[in-house]
N, CA, C and O of each residue as an XYZ file, in Angstrom:
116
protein
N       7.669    -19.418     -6.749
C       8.416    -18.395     -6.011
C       8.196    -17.014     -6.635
O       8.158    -16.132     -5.777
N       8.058    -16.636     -7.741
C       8.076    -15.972     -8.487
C       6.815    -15.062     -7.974
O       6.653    -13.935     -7.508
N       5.967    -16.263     -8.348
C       4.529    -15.835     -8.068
C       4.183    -14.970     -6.858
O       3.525    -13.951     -6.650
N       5.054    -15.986     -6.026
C       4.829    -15.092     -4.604
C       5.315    -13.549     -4.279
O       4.826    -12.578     -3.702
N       6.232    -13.778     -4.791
C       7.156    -12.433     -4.868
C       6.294    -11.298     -5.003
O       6.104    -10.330     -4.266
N       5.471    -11.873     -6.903
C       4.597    -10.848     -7.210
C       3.909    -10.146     -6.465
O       4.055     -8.938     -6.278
N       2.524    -11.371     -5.636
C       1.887    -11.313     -4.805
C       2.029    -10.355     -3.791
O       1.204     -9.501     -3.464
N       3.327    -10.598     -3.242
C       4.231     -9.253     -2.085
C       3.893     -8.402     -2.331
O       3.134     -7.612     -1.770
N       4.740     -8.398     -3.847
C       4.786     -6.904     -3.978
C       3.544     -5.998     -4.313
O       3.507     -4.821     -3.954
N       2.490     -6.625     -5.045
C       1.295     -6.079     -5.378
C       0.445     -5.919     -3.684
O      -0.605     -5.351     -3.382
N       1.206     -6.506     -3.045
C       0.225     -6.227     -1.396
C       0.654     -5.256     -0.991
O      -0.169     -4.468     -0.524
N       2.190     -4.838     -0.978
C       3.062     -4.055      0.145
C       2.531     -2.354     -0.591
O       2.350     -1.236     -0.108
N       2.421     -3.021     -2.129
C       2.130     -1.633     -2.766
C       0.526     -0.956     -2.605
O       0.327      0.254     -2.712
N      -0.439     -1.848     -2.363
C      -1.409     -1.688     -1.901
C      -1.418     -0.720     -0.370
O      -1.758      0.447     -0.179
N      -0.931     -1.689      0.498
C      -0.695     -1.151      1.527
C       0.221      0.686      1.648
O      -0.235      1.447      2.501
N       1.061      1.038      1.033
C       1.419      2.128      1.182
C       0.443      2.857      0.191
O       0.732      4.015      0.490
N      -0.274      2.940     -0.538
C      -1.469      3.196     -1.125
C      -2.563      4.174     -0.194
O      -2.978      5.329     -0.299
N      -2.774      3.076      0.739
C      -3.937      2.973      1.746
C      -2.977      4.280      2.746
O      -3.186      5.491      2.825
N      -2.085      3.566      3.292
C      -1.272      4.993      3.451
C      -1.223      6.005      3.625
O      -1.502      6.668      4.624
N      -0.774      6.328      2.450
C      -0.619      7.962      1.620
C      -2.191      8.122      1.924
O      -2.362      9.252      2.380
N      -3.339      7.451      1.846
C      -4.419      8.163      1.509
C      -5.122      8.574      3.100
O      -5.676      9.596      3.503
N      -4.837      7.406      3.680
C      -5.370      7.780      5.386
C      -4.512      9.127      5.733
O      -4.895     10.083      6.408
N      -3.222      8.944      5.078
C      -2.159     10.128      5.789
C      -3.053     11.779      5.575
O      -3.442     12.637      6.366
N      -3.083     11.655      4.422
C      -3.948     12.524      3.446
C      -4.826     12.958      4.386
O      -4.708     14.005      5.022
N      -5.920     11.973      4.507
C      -6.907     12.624      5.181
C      -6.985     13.121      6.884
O      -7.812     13.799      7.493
N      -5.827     12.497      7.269
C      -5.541     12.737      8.892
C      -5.318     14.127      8.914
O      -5.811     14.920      9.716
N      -4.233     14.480      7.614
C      -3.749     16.196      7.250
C      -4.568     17.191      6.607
O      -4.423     18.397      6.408
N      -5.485     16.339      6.332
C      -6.805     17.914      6.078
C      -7.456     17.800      7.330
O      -7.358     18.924      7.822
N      -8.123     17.000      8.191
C      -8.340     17.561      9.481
C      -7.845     18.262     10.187
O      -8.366     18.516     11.272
């Protein structure tokens, strides 16, 4: 369970990552 948790969280944090960085680049166009 634990493990999984980790797993989550190292994804969800990935994902807002990716994010911020697409956001980023949508706002310099």
């Amino acid at each position: 369970m634990k493990r999984i948790k980790c797993f989550l969280g190292m994804y969800l944090l990935e994902i807002k990552t990716k994010n911020k960085v697409v956001t980023e680049k949508f706002i310099k166009k």
